[in-house]
C-alpha positions as CSV (number, residue, x, y, z in Angstrom):
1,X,0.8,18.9,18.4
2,X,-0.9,16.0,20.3
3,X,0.7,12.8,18.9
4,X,-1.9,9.9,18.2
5,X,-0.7,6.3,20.5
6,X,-1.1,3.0,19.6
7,X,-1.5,4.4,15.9
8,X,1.6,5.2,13.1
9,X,5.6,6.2,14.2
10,X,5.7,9.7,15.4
11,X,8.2,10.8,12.9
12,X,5.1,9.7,10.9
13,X,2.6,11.9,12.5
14,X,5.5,15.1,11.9
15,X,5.6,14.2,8.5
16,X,1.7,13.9,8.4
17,X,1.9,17.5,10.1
18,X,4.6,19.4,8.0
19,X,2.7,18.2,4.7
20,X,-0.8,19.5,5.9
21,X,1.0,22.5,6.5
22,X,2.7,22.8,2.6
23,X,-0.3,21.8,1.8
24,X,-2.7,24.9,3.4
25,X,0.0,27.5,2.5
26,X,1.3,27.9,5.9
27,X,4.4,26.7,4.5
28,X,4.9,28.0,1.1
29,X,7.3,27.2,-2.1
30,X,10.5,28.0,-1.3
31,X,10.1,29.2,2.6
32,X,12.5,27.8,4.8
33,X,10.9,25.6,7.8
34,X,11.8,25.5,11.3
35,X,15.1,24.2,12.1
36,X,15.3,20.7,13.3
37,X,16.4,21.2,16.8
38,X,13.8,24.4,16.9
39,X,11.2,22.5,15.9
40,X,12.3,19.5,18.3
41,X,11.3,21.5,20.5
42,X,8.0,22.9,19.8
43,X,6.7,19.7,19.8
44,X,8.9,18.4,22.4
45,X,10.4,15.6,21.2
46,X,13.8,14.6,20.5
47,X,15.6,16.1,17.6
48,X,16.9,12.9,16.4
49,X,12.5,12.3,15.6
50,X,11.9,15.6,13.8
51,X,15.2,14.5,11.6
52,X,14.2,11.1,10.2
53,X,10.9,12.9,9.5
54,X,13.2,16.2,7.6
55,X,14.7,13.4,6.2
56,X,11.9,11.1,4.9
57,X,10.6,14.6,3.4
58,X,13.5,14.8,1.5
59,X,13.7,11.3,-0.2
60,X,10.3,12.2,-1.2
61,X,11.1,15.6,-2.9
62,X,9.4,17.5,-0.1
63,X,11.2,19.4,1.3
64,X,15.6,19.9,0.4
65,X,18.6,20.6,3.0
66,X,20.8,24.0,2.1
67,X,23.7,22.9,3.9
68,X,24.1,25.3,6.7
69,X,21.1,27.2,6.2
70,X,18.2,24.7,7.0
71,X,15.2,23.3,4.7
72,X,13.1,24.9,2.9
73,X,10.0,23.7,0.9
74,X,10.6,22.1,-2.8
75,X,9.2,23.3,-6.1
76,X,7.0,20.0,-6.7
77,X,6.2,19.6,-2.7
78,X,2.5,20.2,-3.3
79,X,2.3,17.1,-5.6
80,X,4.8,15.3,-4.4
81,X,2.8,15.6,-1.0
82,X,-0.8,14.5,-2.6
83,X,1.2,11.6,-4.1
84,X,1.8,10.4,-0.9
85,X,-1.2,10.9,0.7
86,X,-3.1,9.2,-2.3
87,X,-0.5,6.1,-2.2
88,X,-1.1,6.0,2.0
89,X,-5.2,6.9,0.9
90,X,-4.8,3.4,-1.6
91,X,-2.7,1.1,0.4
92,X,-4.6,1.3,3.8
93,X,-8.0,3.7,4.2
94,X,-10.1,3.1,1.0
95,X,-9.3,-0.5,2.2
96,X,-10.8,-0.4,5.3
97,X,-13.7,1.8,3.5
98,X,-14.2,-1.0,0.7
99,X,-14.5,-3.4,3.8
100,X,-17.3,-1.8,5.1
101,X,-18.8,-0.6,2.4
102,X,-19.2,-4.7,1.3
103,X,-20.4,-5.5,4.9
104,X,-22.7,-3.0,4.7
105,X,-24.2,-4.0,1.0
106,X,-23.5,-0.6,-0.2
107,X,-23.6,-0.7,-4.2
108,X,-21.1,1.0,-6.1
109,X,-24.2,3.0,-7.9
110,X,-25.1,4.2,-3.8
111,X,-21.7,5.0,-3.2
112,X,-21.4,7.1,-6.4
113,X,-24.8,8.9,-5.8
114,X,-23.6,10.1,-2.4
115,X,-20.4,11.0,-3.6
116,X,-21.8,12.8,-6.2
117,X,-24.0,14.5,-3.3
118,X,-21.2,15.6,-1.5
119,X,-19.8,16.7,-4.4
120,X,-22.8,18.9,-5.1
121,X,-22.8,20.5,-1.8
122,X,-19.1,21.4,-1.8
123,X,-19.6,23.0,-5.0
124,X,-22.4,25.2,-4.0
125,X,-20.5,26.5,-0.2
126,X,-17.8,28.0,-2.9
């Protein structure tokens, strides 16, 4: 995993990761995740990193600690994971999207009509 500088914690970016990965099924319900120290170093970073991200996980529902056996991937991770993204999605990127979108004059009925587009064309690759 390359780890973005200048941009959010790394613990961050792990989190970011581990979610993308519940999220594509690499992880799934109920599978146990690498161990902290194994997963440490994978990425090569210190274990005490990949714990405050196992940790952040876990105040969010994500992910839960079977003392002595490791983590493993919660019931509700899948929408506990897209309510995060959606709150980070809110708070920061549509943001910066609705900033440009007013610099650029785009009208909600343009912005609409292409996402309806897109929309379209997702629909007919399935």
């Amino acid at each position: 995993m390359e780890f973005q500088e200048n941009s959010k914690p790394i613990y961050l970016q792990i989190v970011d990761r581990i979610c993308a990965l519940i999220m594509d099924g690499t992880y799934a319900i109920g599978a146990r995740i690498p161990s902290v120290r194994d997963y440490a170093t994978s990425l090569q970073v210190n274990p005490n990193t990949v714990m405050r991200s196992y940790e952040y996980l876990s105040r969010e529902d994500v992910i839960y600690n079977r003392r002595g056996i490791g983590f493993f991937v919660c019931e509700g991770a899948i929408a506990n994971v897209r309510r995060l993204n959606s709150m980070t999605f809110f708070n920061g990127e549509i943001q910066q999207m609705f900033q440009r979108l007013n610099q650029l004059k785009i009208t909600p009925a343009q912005l609409n009509e292409l996402y309806t587009k897109y929309l379209d064309a997702i629909d007919k690759k399935k």
